[in-house]
C-alpha positions as CSV (number, residue, x, y, z in Angstrom):
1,X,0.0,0.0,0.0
2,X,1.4,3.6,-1.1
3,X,2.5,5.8,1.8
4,X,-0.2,8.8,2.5
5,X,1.5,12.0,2.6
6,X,0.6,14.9,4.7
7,X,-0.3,18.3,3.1
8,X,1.0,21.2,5.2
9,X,-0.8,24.3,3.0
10,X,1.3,27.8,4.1
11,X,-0.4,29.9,1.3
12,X,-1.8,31.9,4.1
13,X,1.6,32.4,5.6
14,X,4.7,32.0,3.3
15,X,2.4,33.0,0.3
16,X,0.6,36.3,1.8
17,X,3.4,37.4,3.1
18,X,5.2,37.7,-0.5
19,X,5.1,41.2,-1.8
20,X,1.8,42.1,-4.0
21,X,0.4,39.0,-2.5
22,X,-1.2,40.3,0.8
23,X,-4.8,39.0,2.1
24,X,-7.9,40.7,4.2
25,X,-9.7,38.6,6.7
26,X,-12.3,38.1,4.3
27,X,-10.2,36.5,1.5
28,X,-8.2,34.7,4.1
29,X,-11.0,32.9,5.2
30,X,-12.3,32.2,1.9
31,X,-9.3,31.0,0.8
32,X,-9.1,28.2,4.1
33,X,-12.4,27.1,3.4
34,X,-11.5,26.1,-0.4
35,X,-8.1,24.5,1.6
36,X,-10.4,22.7,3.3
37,X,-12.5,21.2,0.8
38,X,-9.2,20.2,-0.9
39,X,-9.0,18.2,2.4
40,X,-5.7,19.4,3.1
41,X,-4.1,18.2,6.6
42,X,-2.7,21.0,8.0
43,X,-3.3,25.1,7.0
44,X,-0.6,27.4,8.6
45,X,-3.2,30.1,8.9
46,X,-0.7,33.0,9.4
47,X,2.1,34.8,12.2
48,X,0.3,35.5,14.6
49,X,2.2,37.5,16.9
50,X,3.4,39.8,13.7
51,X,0.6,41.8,13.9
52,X,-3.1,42.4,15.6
53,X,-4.4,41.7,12.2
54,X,-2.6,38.6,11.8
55,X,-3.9,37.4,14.9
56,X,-7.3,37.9,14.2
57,X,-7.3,35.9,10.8
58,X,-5.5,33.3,12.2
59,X,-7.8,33.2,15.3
60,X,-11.1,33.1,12.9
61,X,-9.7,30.5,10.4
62,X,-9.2,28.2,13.4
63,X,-12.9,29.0,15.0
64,X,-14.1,27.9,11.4
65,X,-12.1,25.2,9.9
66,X,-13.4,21.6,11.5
67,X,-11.1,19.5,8.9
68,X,-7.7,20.3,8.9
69,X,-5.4,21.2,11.4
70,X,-4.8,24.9,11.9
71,X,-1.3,26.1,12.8
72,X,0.3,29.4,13.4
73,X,3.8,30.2,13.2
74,X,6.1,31.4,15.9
75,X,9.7,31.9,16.5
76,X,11.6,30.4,19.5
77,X,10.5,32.5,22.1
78,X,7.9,32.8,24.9
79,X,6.1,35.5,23.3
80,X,6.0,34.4,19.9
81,X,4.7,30.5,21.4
82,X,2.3,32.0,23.5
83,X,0.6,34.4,21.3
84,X,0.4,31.9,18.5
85,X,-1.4,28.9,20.6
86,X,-4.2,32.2,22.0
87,X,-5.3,32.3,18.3
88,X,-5.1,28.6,17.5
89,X,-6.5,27.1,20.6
90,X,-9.8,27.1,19.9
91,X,-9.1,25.0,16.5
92,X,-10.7,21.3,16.1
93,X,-7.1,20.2,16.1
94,X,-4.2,23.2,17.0
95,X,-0.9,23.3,16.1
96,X,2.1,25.4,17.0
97,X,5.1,25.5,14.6
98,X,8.3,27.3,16.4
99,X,11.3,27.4,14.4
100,X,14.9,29.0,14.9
101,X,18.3,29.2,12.4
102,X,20.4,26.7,12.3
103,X,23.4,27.2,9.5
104,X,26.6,28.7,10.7
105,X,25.6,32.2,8.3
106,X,22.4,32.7,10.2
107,X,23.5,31.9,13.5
108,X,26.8,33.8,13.2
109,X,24.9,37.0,11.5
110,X,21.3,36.8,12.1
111,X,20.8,35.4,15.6
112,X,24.1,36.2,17.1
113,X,23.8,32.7,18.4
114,X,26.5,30.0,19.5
115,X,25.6,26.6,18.2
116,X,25.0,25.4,22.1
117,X,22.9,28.3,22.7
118,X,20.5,27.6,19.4
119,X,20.1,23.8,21.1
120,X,19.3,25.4,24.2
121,X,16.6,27.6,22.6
122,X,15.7,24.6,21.0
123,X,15.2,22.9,24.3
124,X,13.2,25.8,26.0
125,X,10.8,26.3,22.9
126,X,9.8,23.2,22.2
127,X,9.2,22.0,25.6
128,X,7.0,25.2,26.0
129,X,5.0,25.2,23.1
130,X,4.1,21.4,23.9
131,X,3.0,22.3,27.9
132,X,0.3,24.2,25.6
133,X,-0.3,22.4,22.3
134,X,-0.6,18.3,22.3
135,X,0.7,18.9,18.1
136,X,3.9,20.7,17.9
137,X,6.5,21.4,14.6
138,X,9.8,22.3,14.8
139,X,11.8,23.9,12.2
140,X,15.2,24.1,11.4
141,X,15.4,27.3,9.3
142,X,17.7,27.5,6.8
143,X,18.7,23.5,7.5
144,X,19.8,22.3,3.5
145,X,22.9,24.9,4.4
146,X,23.4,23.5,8.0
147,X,26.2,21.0,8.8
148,X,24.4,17.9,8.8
149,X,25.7,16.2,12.4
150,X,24.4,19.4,13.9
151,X,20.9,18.9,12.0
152,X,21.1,15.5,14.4
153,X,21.7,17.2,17.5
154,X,19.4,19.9,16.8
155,X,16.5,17.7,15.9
156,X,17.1,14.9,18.4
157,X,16.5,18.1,21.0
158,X,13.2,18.9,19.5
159,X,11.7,16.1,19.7
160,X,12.7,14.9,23.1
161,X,11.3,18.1,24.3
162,X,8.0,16.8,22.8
163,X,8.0,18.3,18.9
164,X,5.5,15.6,16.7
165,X,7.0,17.1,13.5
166,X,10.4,18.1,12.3
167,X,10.8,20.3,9.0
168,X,13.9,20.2,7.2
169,X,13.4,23.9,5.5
170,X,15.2,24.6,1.9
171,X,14.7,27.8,2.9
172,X,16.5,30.1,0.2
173,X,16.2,27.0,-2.3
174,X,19.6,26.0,-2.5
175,X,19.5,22.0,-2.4
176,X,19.3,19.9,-5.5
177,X,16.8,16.7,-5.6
178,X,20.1,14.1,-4.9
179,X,21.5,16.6,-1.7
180,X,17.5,16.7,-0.5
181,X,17.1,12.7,-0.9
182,X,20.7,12.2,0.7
183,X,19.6,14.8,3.9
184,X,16.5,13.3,4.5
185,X,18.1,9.5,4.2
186,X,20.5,11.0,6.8
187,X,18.5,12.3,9.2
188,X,16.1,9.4,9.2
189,X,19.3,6.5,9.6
190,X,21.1,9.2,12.1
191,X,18.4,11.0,14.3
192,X,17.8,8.6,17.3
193,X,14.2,9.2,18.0
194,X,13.2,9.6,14.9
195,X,10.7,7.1,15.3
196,X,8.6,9.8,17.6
197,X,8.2,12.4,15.0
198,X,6.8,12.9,11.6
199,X,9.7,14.5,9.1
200,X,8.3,17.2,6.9
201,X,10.0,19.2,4.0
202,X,9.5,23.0,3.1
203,X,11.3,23.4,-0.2
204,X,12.0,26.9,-1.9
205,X,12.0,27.4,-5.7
206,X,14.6,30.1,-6.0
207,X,16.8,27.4,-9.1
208,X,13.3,26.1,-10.3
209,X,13.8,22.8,-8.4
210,X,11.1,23.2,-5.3
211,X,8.9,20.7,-6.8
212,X,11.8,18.0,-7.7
213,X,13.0,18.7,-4.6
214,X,9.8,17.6,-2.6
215,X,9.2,14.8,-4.4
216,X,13.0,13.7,-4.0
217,X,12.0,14.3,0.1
218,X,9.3,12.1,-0.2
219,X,10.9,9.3,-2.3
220,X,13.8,9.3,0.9
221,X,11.0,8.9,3.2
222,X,9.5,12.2,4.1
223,X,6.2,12.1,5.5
224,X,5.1,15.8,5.1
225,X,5.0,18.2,2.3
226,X,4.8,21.8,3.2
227,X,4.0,23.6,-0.5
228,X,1.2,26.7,-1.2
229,X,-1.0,26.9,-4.1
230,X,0.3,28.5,-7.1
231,X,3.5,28.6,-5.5
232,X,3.5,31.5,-4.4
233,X,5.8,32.6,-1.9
234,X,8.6,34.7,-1.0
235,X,11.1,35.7,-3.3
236,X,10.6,32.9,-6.1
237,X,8.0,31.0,-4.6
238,X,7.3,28.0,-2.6
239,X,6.7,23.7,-4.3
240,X,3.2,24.5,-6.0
241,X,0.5,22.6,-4.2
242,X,-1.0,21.3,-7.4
243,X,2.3,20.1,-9.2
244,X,3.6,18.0,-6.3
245,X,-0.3,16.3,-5.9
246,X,-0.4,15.7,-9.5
247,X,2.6,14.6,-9.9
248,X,1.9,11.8,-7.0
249,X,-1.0,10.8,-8.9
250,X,0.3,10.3,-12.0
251,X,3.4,9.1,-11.0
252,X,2.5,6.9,-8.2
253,X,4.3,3.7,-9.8
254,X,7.7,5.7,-9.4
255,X,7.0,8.3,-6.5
256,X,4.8,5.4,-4.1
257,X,2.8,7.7,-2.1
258,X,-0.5,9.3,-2.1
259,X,-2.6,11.7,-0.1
260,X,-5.9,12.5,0.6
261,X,-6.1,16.1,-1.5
262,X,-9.9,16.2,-3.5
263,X,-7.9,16.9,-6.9
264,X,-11.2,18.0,-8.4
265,X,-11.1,21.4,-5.8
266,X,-7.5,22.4,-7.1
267,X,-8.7,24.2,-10.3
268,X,-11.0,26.3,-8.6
269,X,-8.9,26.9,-5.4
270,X,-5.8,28.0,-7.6
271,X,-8.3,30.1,-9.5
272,X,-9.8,32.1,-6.1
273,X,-5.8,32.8,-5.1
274,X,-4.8,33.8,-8.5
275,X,-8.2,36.5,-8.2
276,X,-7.2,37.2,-4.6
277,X,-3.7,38.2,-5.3
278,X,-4.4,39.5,-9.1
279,X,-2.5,37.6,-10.8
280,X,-3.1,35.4,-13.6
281,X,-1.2,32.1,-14.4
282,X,1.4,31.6,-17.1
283,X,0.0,30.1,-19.7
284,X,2.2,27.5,-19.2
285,X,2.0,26.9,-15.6
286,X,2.3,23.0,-15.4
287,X,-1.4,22.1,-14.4
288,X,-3.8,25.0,-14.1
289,X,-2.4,26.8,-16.7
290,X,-4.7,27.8,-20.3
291,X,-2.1,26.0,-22.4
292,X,-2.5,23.0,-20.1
293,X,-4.2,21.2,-21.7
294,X,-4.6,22.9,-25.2
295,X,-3.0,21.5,-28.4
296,X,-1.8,23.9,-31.3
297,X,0.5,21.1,-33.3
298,X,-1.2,19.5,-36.3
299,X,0.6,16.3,-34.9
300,X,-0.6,16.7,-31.9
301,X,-3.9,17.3,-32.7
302,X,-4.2,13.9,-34.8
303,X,-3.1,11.7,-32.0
304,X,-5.4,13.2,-29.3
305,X,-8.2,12.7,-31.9
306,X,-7.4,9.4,-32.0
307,X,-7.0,9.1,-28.3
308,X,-6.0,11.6,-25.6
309,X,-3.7,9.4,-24.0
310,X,-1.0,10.2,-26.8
311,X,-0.3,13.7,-25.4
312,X,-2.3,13.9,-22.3
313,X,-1.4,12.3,-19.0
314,X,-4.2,13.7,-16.9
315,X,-7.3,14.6,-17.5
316,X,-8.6,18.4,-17.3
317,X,-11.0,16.5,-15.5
318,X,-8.9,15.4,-12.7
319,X,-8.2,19.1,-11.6
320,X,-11.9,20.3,-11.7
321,X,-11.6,22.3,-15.5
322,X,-14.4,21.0,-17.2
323,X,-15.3,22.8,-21.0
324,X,-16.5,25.8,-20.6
325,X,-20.4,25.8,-22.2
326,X,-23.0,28.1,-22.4
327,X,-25.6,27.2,-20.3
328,X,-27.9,29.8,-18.9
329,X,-29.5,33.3,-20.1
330,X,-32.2,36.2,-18.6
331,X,-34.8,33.0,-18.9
332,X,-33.1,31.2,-16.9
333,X,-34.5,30.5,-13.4
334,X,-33.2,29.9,-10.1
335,X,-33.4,26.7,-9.7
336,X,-31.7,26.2,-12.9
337,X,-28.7,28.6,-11.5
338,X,-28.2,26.9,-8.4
339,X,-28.0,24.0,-9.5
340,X,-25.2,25.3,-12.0
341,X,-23.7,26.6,-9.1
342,X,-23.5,23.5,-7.0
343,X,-21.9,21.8,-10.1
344,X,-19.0,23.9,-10.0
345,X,-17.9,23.0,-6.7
346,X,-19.3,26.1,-4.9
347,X,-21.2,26.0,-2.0
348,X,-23.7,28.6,-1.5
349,X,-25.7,30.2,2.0
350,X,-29.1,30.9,1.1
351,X,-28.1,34.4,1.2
352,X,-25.5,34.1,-0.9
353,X,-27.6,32.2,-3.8
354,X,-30.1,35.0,-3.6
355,X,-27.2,37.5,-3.8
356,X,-25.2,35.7,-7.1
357,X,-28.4,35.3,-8.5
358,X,-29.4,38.8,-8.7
359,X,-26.0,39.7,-9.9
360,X,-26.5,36.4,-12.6
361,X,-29.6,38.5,-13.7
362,X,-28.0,41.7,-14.3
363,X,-25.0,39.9,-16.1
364,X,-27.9,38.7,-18.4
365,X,-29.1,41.4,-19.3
366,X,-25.5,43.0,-20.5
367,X,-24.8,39.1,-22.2
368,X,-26.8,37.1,-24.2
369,X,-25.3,33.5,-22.9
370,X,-23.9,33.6,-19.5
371,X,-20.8,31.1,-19.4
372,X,-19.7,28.6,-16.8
373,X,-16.4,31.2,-16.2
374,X,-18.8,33.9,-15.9
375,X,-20.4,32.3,-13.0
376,X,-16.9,31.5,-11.6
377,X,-16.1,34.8,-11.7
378,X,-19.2,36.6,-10.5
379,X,-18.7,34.2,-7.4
380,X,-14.9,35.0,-6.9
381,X,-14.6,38.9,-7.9
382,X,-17.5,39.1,-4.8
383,X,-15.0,39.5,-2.5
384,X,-13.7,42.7,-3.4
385,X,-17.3,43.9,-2.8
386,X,-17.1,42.7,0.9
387,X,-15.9,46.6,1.3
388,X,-18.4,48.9,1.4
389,X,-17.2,52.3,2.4
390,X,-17.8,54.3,-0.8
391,X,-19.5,51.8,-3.8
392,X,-19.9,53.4,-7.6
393,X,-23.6,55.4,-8.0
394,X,-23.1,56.4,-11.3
395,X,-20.5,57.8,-14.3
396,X,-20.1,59.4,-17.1
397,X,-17.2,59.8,-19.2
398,X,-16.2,61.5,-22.4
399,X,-13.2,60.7,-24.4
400,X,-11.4,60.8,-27.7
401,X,-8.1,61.4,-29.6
402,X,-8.4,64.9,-29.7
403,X,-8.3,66.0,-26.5
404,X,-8.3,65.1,-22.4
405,X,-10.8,62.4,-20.9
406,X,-13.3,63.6,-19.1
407,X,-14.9,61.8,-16.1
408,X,-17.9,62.8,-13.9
409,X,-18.5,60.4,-11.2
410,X,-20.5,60.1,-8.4
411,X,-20.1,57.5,-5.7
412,X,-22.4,56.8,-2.1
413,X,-20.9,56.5,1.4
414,X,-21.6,53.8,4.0
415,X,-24.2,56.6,5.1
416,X,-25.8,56.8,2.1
417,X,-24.9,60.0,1.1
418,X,-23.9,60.9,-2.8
419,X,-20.3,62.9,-3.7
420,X,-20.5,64.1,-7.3
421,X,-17.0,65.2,-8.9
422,X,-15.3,65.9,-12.1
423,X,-11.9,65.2,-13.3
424,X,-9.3,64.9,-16.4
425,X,-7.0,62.9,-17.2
426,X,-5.0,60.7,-20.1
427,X,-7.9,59.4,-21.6
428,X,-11.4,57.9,-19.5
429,X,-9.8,55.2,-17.5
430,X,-6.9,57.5,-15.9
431,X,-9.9,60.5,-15.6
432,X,-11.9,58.4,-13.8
433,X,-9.0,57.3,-11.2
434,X,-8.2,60.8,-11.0
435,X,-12.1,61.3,-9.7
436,X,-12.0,58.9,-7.1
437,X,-8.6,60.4,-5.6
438,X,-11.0,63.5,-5.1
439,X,-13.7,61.9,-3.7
440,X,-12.3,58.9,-1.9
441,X,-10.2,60.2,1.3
442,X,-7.6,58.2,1.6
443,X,-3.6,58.6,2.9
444,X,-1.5,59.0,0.0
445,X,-0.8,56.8,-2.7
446,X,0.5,55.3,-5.7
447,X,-1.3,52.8,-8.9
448,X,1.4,50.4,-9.0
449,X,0.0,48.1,-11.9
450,X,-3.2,48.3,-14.3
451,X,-4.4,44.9,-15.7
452,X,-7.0,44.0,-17.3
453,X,-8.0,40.3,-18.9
454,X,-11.1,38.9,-20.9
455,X,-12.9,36.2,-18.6
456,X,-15.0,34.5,-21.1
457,X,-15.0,34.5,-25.2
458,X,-16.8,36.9,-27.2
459,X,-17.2,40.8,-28.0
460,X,-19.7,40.8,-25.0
461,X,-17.4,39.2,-22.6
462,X,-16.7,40.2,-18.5
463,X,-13.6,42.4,-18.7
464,X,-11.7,41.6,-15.4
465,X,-9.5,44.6,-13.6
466,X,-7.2,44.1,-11.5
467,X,-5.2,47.7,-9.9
468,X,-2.3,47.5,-7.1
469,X,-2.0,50.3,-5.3
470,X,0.4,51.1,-3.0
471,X,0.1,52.8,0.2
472,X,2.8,53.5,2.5
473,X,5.2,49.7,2.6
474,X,2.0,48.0,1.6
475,X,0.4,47.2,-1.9
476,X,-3.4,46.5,-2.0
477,X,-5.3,44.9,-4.6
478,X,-8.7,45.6,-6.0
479,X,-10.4,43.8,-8.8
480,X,-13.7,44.7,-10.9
481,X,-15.7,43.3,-13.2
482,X,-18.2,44.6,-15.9
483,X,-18.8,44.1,-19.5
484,X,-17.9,47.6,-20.2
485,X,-13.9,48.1,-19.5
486,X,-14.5,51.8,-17.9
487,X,-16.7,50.3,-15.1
488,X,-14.4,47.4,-14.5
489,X,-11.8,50.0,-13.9
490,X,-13.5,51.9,-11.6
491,X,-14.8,49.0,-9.8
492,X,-11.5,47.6,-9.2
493,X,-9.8,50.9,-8.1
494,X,-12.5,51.6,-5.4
495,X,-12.5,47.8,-4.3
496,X,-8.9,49.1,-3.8
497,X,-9.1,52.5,-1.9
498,X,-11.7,50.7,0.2
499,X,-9.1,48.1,0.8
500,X,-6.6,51.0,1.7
501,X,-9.8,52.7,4.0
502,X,-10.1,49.1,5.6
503,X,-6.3,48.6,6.5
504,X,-5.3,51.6,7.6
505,X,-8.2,52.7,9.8
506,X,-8.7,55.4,7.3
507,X,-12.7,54.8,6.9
508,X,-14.4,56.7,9.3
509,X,-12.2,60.3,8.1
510,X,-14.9,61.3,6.1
């Protein structure tokens, strides 16, 4: 019988905290709850001593998630331990991980630490964080560059003090597949009480090789996989949720392990972070990318005809991305929609069926056939409604290649109330920005990136925005979408200036 692997998700740790790739409470949770129908083990919900904020998400995902186990990261100190098992205790199943450095750069210029005195803090961590937590992971940051007999002595400590798992941290993605499989061969033939913990990997793709690194873990005898969907993560990233699981699946005559992710929920779930973060994949990100599973060669074309298995391994199928087809319009009823709906994998409230379903209506009436991405996207771009400060009343804009766009805009407050303004700018779109900087009072600011993507096919099709905007050392993200560009626009920068309202406790300076 094939070895189950654990899933340890940090896309709501090591992801968010990437630059451009930040998360309000709102998405965070949304973004656990798809983690958790992928039915992965463990979500590392956030840092919870880095910030009020932080603690609150990390506090709510564990008072909502029943499925997984819901950790929160800490360093190796009281402090850290402490504050990250208050917003984690209340999880069906907690989990504190602590880490500390242990290669001689870090501990020489980062901690300022002796090699005894890292064991020591080792000792005292660990042992803490367990007198709270019955599930506790220790990490040896920055291990693939530690000195390998030191590794032993460090992780032997851990988990006599009572860790459950070690993590053996390519942190700055320096290892090759052959060093991984050697360390982790190592440790497991080396560490004494080995026996008592389960060994994890958290590989970096700074050289491309996170993902063959992983796997490389795992074929040595790793037991947990710590990777984010998308692979998104600091620097270059983190081992893409969906390629290792694939991978396992397909290769499970080499690789001889399995796990229990619901493959049919990773299309979707790398869809909502993608929308989150605004970003959109490659098109030849290995599995959820739009040239996936297309084929352009003549050749190619011929054998799939024939039979798919000649250039297709997987099934589109497999990952949840079903053909697109037009299947409802303004006739359509209810009924009809939600049960659309629940095909796609979503899950809807009462509330929130009445909601998309008004918003399905409108979208008919600016479309003639409403498309299965459509939906998708009506359901994901909700979340940057979720801020309601100031919302769009009504616009009008003039434009042309003779002279300055002209916007006049008017917008309601939380209170109801209607602002009316007028601005120019560089054609309608920038005009229009330039309006909502007058009326919108925010702190001072910058549009860092404009992008803008068709969702579905056709001249009638949803335009998606997507605006960064950075304010002060922090870059929030707002997304719109409309079948007329102009409004998408404007949706997504308020979504954004709401965002900024949100985060910087700028709202109520009307």
């Amino acid at each position: 019988m094939d070895r189950v692997i654990r899933f340890f998700d940090t896309t709501l740790r090591d992801g968010e905290q990437s630059p451009g790739c930040s998360m309000d409470l709102s998405e965070k949770l949304e973004v656990a709850r798809h983690l958790e129908r992928l039915k992965v083990d463990v979500i590392e919900a956030g840092f919870a001593v880095s910030s009020p904020g932080d603690f609150e998400s990390v506090s709510k995902i564990a008072a909502v998630i029943k499925d997984c186990t819901v950790a929160s990261l800490a360093r190796a100190s009281e402090k850290d331990i402490e504050t990250a098992f208050e917003a984690v205790r209340h999880a069906a199943s907690p989990l504190i991980h602590t880490f500390i450095s242990t290669s001689p750069v870090h501990m020489e210029h980062k901690l300022r630490m002796t090699p005894e005195q890292v064991l020591e803090r080792t000792a005292e961590a660990v042992k803490f964080a367990r007198s709270l937590c019955p599930n506790v992971e220790f990490s040896a940051e920055d291990a693939t560059r530690s000195d390998w007999n030191f590794l032993v002595r460090v992780f032997e400590t851990a988990i006599k003090n009572g860790a459950t798992v070690i993590n053996v941290p390519d942190t700055v993605g320096y290892s090759t597949p052959e060093e991984m499989a050697a360390l982790i061969r190592y440790l497991r033939e080396n560490v004494r009480n080995i026996d008592e913990a389960v060994i994890s990997v958290h590989c970096h793709n700074d050289l491309g090789l996170a993902v063959a690194n992983t796997l490389a873990a795992v074929g040595a005898g790793a037991e947990q996989v710590e990777c984010t969907i998308n692979g998104i993560g600091e620097r270059a990233g983190n081992a893409a949720l969906e390629e290792i699981v694939m991978a396992m699946n397909t290769r499970r005559d080499v690789i001889k392990a399995a796990s229990r992710i619901e493959t049919k929920n990773i299309y979707r779930a790398s869809r909502l972070v993608y929308s989150i973060i605004g970003m959109a994949p490659p098109l030849n990100k290995p599995i959820v990318g739009a040239n996936a599973f297309a084929h352009e060669s003549g050749i190619h074309q011929h054998g799939m005809l024939n039979n798919r298995a000649t250039y297709e391994i997987m099934t589109p199928e497999s990952i949840g991305l079903t053909k697109s087809r037009l299947v409802l319009g303004k006739h359509s009823g209810r009924h009809a929609f939600a049960d659309r709906v629940k095909e796609l994998g979503y899950t809807l409230s009462e509330e929130e069926l009445n909601h998309f379903f008004e918003e399905f209506k409108k979208l008919c009436d600016a479309k003639k056939d409403v498309s299965d991405s459509d939906i998708e996207a009506l359901i994901t771009s909700d979340l940057s409604k979720r801020h309601t400060f100031y919302k769009l009343h009504r616009f009008d804009v003039f434009t042309s290649n003779a002279a300055r766009g002209t916007c006049v805009m008017s917008i309601q407050d939380a209170a109801g109330e209607i602002r009316e303004d007028v601005a120019l700018g560089d054609g309608p779109i920038d005009a229009a920005f330039n309006v909502i900087d007058k009326l919108v009072p925010a702190p001072e600011h910058s549009l860092e990136d404009y992008a803008i993507r068709s969702v579905s096919e056709g001249k009638d099709a949803l335009g998606e925005v997507v605006v960064k905007i950075r304010c002060g050392d922090k870059i929030y993200t707002g997304r719109g979408l409309s079948t007329n560009i102009i409004e998408s626009s404007i949706l997504a920068y308020l979504s954004g200036m709401n965002k900024i309202l949100e985060g910087t406790g700028a709202g109520g300076k009307t």
